[in-house]
C-alpha positions as CSV (number, residue, x, y, z in Angstrom):
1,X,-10.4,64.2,79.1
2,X,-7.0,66.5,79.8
3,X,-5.0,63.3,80.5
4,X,-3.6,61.6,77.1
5,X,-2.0,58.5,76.4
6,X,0.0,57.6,73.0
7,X,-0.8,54.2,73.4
8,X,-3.0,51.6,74.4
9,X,-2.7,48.2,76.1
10,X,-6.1,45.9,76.2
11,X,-5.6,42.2,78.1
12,X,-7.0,40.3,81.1
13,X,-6.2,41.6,84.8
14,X,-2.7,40.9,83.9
15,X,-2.3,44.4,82.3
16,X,-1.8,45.8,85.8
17,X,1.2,43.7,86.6
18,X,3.6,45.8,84.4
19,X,6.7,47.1,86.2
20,X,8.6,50.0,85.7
21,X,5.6,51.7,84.8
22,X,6.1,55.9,86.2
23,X,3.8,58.4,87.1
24,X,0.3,56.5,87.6
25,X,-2.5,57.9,87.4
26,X,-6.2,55.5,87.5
27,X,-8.9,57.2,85.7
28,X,-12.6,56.2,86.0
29,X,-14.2,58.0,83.2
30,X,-17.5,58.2,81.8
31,X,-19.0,57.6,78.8
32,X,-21.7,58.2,75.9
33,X,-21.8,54.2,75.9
34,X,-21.2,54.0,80.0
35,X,-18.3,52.9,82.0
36,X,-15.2,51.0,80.7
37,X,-14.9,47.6,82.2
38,X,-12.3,48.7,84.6
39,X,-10.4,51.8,86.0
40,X,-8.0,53.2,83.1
41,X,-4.4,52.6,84.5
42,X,-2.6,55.2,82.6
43,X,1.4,55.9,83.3
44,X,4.7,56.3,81.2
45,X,7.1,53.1,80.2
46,X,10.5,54.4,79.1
47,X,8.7,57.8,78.9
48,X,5.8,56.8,76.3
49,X,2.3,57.7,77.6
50,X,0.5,54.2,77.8
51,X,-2.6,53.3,78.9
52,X,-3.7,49.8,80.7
53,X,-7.2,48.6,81.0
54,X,-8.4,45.0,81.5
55,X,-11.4,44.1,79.1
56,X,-12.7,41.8,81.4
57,X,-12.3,44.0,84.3
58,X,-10.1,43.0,87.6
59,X,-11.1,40.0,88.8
60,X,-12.5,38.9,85.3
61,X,-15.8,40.0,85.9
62,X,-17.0,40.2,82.7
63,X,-18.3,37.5,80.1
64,X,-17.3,38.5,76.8
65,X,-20.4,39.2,75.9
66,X,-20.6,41.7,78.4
67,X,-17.4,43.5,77.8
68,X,-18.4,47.2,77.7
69,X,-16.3,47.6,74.2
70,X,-17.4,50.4,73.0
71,X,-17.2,52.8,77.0
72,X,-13.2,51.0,76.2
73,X,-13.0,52.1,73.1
74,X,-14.2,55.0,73.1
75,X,-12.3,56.2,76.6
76,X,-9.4,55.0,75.0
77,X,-10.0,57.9,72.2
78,X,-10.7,60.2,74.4
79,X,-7.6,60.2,75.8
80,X,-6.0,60.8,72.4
81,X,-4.5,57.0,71.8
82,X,-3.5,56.2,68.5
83,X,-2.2,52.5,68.5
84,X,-4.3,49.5,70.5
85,X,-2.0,46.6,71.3
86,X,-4.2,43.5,72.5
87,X,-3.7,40.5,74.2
88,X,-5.6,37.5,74.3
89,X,-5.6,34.0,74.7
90,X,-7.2,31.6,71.9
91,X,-7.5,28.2,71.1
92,X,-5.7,26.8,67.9
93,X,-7.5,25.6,64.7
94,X,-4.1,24.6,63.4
95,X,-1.5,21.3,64.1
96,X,1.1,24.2,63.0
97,X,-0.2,26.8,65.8
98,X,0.3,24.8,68.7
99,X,-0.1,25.6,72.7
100,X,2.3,28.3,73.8
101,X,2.9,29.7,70.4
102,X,1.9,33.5,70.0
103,X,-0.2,34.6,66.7
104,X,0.3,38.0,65.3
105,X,-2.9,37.8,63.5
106,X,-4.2,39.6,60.2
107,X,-7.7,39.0,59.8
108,X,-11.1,38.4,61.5
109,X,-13.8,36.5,60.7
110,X,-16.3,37.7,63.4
111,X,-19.7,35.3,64.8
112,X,-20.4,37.4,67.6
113,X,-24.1,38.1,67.3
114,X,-25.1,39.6,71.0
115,X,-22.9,43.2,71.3
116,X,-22.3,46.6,70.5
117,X,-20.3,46.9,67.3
118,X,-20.0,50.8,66.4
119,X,-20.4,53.7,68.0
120,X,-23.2,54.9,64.9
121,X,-26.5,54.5,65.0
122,X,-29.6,56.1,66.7
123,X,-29.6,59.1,64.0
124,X,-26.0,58.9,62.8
125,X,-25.1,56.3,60.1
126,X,-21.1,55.6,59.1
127,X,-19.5,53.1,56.9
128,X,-15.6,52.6,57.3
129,X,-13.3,50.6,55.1
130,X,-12.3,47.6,56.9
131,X,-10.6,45.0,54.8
132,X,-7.4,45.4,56.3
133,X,-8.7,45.1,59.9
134,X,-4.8,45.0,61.3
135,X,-2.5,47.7,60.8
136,X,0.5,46.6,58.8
137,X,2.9,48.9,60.6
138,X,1.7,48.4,64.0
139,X,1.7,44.4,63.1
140,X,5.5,44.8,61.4
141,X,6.6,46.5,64.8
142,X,5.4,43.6,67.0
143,X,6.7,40.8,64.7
144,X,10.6,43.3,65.0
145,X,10.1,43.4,68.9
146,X,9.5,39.2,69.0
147,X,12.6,38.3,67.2
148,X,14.7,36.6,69.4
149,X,12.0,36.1,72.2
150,X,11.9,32.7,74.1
151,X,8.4,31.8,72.3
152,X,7.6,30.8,68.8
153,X,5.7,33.7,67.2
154,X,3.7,33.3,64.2
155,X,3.0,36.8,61.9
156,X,-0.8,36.7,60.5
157,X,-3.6,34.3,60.7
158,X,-7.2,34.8,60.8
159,X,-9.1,34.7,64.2
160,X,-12.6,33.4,64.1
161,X,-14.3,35.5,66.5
162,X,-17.6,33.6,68.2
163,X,-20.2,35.0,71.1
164,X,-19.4,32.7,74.2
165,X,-19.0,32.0,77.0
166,X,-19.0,28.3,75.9
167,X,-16.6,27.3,73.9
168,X,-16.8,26.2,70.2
169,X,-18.8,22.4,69.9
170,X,-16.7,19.4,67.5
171,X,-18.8,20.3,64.4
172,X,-18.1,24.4,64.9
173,X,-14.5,23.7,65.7
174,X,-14.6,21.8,62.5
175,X,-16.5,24.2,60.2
176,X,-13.9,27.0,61.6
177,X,-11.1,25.0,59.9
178,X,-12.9,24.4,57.1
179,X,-13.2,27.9,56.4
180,X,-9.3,28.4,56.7
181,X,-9.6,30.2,60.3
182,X,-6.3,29.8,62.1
183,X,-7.3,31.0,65.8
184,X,-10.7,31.2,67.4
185,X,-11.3,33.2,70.0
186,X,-14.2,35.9,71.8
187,X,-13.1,39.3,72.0
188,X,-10.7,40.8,69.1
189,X,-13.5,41.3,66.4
190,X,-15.2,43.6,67.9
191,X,-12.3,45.6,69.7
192,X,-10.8,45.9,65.9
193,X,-14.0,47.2,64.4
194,X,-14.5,49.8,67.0
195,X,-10.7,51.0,66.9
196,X,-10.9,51.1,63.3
197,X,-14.4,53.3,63.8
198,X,-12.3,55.6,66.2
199,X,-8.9,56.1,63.8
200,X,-6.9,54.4,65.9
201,X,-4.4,51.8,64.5
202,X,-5.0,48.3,66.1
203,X,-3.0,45.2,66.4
204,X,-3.6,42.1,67.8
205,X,-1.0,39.4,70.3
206,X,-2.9,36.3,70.4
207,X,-2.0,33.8,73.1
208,X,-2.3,29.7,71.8
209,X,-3.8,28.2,75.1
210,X,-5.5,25.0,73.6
211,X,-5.9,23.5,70.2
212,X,-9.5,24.1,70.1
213,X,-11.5,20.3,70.8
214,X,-11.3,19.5,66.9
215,X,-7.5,17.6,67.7
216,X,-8.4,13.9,67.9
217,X,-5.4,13.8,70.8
218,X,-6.0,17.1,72.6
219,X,-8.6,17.1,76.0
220,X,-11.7,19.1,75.6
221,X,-10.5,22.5,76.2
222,X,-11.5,23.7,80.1
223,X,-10.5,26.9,81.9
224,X,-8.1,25.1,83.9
225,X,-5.9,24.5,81.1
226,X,-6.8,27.9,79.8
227,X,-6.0,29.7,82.8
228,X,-2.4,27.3,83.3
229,X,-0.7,28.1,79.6
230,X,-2.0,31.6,80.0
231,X,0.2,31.8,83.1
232,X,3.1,29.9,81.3
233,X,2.8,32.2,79.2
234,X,2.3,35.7,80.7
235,X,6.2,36.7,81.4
236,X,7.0,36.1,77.5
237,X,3.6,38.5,76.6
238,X,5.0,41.0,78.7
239,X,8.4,40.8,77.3
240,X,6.8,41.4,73.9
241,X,4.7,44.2,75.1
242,X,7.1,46.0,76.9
243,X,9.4,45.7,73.5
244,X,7.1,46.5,71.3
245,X,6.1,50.0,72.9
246,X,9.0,51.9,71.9
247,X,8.7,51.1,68.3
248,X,5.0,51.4,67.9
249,X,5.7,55.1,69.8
250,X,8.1,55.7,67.3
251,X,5.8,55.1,64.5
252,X,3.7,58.3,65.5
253,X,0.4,59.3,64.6
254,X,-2.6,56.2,63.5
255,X,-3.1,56.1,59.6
256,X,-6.4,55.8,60.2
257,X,-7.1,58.9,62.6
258,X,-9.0,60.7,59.9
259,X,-11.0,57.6,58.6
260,X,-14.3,59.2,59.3
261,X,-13.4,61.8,56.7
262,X,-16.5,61.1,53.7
263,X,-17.5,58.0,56.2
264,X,-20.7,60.0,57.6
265,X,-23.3,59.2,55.8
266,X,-25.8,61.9,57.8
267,X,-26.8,65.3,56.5
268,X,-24.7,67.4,59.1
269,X,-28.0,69.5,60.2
270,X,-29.9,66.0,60.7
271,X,-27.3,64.9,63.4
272,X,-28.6,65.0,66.9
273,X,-26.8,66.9,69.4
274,X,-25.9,63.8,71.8
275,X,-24.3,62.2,68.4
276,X,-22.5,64.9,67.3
277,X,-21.2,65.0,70.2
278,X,-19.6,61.3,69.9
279,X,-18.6,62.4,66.5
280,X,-16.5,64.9,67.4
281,X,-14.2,62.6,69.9
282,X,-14.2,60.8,67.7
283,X,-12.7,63.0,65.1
284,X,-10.8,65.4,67.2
């Protein structure tokens, strides 16, 4: 792709309602792994390149099982991005993390069992490092651009990542705590392995909606109530995401751009053509 974009914003529909946002453009690429969920909305905020795509599509259209994470992904690299900021709403596994709170989180512990992981496979095999699934840098940013904001913002936590679409039942919600989990939520697992796997640095805003149904005084958690703290919500997110841009630009190129380097674990001349191809967006 000749269009490129230094940074990357991944949310619900809401990523289209940013203002202030110069010289759209909507791309509809293609693929190795298919379409991304949604039309690429890619523009400049205060003159940084940024690019805005809805994981579940417009509408919300997809299940997140059905996210197409790696076309995102992977479009995302293609158009040279080197920082992923995403938003997403979660429900709390905390009394300290409560509705309305943001979570700058740190780690994943990740359930999902139904969904494309990595982009390797099918004649290429790769293993990245991935113990440090956040970028410190990109996180340190974020937490800078919160201070002062009109919402109480917590820096790391671990986010339990399950399948869906139902939520968690009393004895998961439970078990989650148990393991020292501090959000739980559908999505950010796999977007953070597959930004790792394409070098880009990847960072996470997650949204308290709902204390989960584990709280003895908290309603079993519906999409109404979802859907209404979301919206409570969605002015201070884009305060924080709109802040945050300038300092994550100003960080420059991703750590992890070359992370590939010695990953490869195929002979180069056993490599199929339609992989190395992937490979080398991958690593260009």
């Amino acid at each position: 792709m000749a269009n490129q974009a230094l940074l990357a914003i991944l949310g619900g529909s809401g990523v289209y309602g940013f203002d202030g946002l110069e010289e759209v453009e909507e791309l509809r690429p293609d693929t190795p792994f298919g379409k991304p969920s949604d039309a690429i909305l890619l523009g400049k905020l205060g003159g940084v390149p940024v690019a805005f795509l809805p994981r579940h599509g417009r509408g919300h259209i997809h299940t997140p099982s059905e996210v197409p994470y790696r076309a995102n992904l992977f479009a995302l690299r293609a158009l040279g991005v080197q920082r992923v900021l995403s938003v997403s709403a979660v429900g709390s596994l905390t009394e300290a993390h409560a509705p309305g709170d943001f979570v700058l989180v740190d780690q994943f512990v990740d359930r999902s069992l139904r969904r494309g992981t990595t982009f390797f496979g099918d004649g290429i095999a790769a293993h990245v490092p991935f113990g440090h699934p956040v970028c410190p840098a990109t996180l340190a940013a974020v937490e800078e651009a919160a201070q002062g904001l009109a919402v109480k913002v917590h820096s790391g936590g671990t986010y339990l990542c399950i399948e869906g679409p139902q939520f968690s039942t009393r004895a998961e919600s439970e078990l989650y705590r148990d393991l020292g989990a501090t959000v739980v939520g559908m999505t950010q697992a796999t977007e953070a392995r597959l930004a790792r796997e394409a070098g880009m640095a990847f960072v996470c805003i997650a949204m308290v909606t709902d204390f989960d149904c584990w709280h003895p005084d908290h309603d079993e958690v519906d999409v109404e109530a979802v859907v209404a703290v979301a919206r409570r919500n969605a002015d201070a997110v884009r305060e924080l995401v709109l802040r945050s841009i300038p300092a994550l630009a100003a960080l420059g190129p991703s750590p992890w751009r070359d992370v590939l380097r010695g990953a490869v674990m195929t002979a180069d001349d056993q490599i199929p053509d339609d992989r190395r191809a992937i490979l080398e967006v991958l690593t260009s």
